[in-house]
N, C-alpha and C positions, 0 to 999 in steps of 0.2 A: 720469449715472452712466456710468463709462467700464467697459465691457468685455472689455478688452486684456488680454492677458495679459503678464504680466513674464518678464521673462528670469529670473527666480530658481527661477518655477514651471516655467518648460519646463527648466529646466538639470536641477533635481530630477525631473522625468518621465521623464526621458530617463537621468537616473541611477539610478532604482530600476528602471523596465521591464524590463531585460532580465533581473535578478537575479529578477526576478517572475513573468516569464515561463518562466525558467530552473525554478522549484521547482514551477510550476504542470505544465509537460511531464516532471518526474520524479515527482511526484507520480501522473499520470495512466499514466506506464508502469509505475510500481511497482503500481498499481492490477490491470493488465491481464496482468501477468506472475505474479503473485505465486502462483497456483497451479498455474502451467504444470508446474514439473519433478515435480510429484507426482505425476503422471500413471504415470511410470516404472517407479517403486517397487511394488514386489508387495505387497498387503497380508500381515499376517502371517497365517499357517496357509496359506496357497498352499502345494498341491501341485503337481507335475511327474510327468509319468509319463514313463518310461524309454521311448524310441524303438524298443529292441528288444523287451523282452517286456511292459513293460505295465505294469507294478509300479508305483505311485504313491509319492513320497517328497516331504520341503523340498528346501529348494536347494540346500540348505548337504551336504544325504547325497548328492546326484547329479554325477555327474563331465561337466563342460561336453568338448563336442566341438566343434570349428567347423569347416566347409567350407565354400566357395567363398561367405563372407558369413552364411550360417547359424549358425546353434546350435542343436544338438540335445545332453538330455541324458540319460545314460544311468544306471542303478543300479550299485552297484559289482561286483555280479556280470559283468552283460554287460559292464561298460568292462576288465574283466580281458579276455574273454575277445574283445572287438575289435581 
């Protein structure tokens, strides 16, 4: 019994591998990503409290400020009156 392998099996190894390889490491990164950017997102009902006086609101009533990289944000009383 001969052993050897033929040229037709190594042409076809060499021609599916990479395509296999290819789906198996996107596979495994879509695996490992896939709830990363959810992280970000504020669930919903999150409050914010205003920087100056204290007052809690959503995101959407508070007026964003940004300095030097920050964010602070403010109620629409105090962002009048900054």
């Amino acid at each position: 019994m001969d052993s050897v392998l033929s040229g037709a099996t190594i042409r076809d190894f060499f021609a599916w591998a990479p395509l296999t390889l290819g789906v198996l490491i996107y596979a495994i990164a879509f695996l490992a990503k896939r709830n990363e950017g959810m992280a970000t997102v504020p669930s919903l009902g999150t409050t914010y409290a205003c920087a100056r006086c204290g007052k809690r609101s959503v995101r959407e009533h508070m007026v964003p400020q940004s300095h030097e990289g920050a964010v602070s944000y403010y109620c629409a009383k105090c962002a009048g009156s900054h």
